[in-house]
C-alpha positions in Angstrom: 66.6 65.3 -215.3 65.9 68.3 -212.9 68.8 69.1 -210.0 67.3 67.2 -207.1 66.5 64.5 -209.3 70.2 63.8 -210.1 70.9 63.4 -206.1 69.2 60.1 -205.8 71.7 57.3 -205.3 71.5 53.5 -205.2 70.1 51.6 -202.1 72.3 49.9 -200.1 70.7 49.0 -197.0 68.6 50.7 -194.3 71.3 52.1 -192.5 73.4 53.5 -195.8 69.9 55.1 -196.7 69.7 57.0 -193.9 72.7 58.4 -194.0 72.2 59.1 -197.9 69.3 61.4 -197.1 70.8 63.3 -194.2 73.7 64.1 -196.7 70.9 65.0 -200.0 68.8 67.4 -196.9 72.3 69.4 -196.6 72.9 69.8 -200.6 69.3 70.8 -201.0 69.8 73.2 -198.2 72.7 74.3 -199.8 70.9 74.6 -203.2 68.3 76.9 -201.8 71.0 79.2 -200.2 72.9 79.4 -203.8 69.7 80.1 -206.3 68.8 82.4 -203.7 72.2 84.4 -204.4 72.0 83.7 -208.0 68.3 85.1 -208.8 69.2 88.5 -206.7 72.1 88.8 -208.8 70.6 87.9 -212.0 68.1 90.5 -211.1 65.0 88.3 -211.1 61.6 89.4 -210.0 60.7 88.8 -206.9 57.8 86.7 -207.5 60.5 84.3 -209.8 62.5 83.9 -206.6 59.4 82.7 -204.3 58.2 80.1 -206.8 61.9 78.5 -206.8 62.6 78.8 -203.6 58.7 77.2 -202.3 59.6 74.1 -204.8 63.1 73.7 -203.1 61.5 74.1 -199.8 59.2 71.6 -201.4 61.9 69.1 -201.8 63.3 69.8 -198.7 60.3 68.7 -197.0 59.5 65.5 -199.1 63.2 64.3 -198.2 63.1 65.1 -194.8 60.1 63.0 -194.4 61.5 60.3 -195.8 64.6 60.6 -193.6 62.3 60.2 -190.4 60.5 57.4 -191.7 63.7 55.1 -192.6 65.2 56.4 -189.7 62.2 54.6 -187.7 62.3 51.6 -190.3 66.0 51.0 -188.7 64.7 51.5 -185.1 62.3 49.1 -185.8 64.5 46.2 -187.1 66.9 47.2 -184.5 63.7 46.3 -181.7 62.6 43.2 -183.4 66.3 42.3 -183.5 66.4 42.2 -179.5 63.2 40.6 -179.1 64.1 37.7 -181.5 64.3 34.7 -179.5 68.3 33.2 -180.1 68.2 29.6 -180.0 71.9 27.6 -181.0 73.3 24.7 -179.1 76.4 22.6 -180.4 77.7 19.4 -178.9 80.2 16.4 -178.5 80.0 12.9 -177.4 83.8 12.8 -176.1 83.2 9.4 -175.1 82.4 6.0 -177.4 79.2 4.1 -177.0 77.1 0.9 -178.4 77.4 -1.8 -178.9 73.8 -1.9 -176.8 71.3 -4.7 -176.7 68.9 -1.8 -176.4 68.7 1.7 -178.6 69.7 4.3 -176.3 69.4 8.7 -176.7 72.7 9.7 -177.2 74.0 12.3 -174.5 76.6 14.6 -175.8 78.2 15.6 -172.4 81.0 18.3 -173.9 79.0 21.7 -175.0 80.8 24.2 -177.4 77.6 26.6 -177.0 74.4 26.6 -175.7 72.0 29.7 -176.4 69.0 29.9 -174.7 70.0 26.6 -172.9 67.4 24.4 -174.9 70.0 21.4 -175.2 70.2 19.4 -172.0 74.0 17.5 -171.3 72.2 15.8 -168.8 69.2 14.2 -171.1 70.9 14.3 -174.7 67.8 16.1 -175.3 66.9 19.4 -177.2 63.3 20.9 -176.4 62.1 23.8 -178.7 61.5 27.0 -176.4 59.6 28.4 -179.0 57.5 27.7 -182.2 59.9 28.1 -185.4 61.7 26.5 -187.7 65.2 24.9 -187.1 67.6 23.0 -188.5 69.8 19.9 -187.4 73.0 18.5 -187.3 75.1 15.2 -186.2 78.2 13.3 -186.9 78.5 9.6 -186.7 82.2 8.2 -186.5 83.5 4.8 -185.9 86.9 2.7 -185.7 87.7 -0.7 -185.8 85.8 -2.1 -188.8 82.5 -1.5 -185.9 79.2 -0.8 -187.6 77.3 2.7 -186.9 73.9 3.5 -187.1 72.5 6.6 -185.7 69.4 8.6 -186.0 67.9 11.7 -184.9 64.3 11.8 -183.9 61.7 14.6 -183.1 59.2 13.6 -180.3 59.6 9.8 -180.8 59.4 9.8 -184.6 62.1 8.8 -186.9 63.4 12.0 -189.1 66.9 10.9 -190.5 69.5 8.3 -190.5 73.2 7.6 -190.7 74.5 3.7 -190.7 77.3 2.0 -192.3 77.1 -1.9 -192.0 80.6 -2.4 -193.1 83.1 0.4 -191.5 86.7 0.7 -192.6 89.0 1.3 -190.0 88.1 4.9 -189.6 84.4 6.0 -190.9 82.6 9.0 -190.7 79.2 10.0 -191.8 76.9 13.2 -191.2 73.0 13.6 -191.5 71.0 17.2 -191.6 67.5 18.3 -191.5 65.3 21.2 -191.0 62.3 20.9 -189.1 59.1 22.9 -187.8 58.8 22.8 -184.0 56.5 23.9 -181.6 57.5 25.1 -178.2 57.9 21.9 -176.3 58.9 19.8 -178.9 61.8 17.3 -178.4 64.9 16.4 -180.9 67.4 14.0 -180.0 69.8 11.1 -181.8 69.8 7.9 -181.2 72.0 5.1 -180.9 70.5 1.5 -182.2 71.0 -1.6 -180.7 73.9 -3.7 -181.9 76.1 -0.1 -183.0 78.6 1.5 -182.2 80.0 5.3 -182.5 83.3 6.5 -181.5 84.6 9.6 -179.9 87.4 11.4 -178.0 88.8 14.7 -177.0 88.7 15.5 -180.6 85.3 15.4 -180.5 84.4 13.1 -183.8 80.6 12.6 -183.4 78.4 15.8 -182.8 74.8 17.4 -182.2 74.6 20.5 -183.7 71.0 22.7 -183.5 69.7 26.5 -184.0 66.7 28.5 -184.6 66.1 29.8 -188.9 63.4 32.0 -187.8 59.7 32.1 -185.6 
């Protein structure tokens, strides 16, 4: 294994890299500077000395390269970083609804957060902003031996479902799914006639959405 061979270390991630390379450009430079020293005072021929020192020049080169082009590779993912759309909403009910001859959307009027403001209060309802993937969330919590049966659709269609026909004095239960939306697209729970959910300031029964990726 040749000198500049040895230098190579392990990747660990685009911004260590960089960093990495700057440091192996400074030894290499340093290496030049020393077999420079070393060949006059071993006496070697001149022609000896310009064959090292074009290979070590050599290497310099090849690394320096390198260094500029992961030094854009970071600039790059640090562009695409800002540009990427950042979609994440979370919400409580605060209040307790059902039982309803009718189902009703579920409005979850107390926001924890609400990136990119794609969950309404107002409406109960999340519309996409943009085309991507994303995944959903929701709590379902009842008291008093009341039944519970909630479920979260995505532009009028059924996706998932929690319900418990027989509640014990306290009952909980929590649904999740990931979904492909266009821009436009609408997610919201529902309540279904005859049920009931519970909540309070402690915020028992939630909505919870963000974007995986476009």
């Amino acid at each position: 294994m040749t000198r500049s061979q040895s230098l190579w270390k392990p990747h660990r991630g685009q911004r260590s890299q960089v960093e990495e390379q700057r440091d192996l450009l400074q030894e290499l430079r340093a290496i030049v500077a020393q077999q420079s020293t070393k060949l006059n005072e071993m006496g070697a021929t001149v022609e000896e000395q310009r064959v090292l020192l074009q290979e070590l020049r050599a290497i310099v080169a090849q690394q320096s390269t390198k260094l500029n082009e992961m030094g854009a590779t970071v600039e790059e993912q640090k562009r695409e970083n800002r540009e990427r759309p950042k979609v994440a909403f979370s919400a409580s009910l605060s209040e307790s609804k059902g039982p309803n001859s009718d189902d009703g959307i579920l409005v979850y009027k107390h926001v924890f957060n609400n990136i990119g403001e794609a969950y309404s209060p107002v409406t109960g309802i999340f519309r996409a902003p943009v085309n991507g993937v994303y995944y959903f969330t929701y709590t379902a919590f009842t008291t008093s031996s009341k039944k519970r049966r909630v479920s979260l659709y995505k532009n009028g269609l059924l996706m998932v479902t929690v319900t418990d026909d027989v509640s014990d004095s306290e009952d909980g239960g929590s649904n999740g799914v990931t979904l492909k939306l266009d821009a436009g697209d609408e997610v919201y729970t529902r309540l279904m006639a005859g049920y009931y959910i519970f909540d309070d300031n402690n915020h028992h029964s939630t909505f919870t959405g963000f974007l995986l990726f476009t």
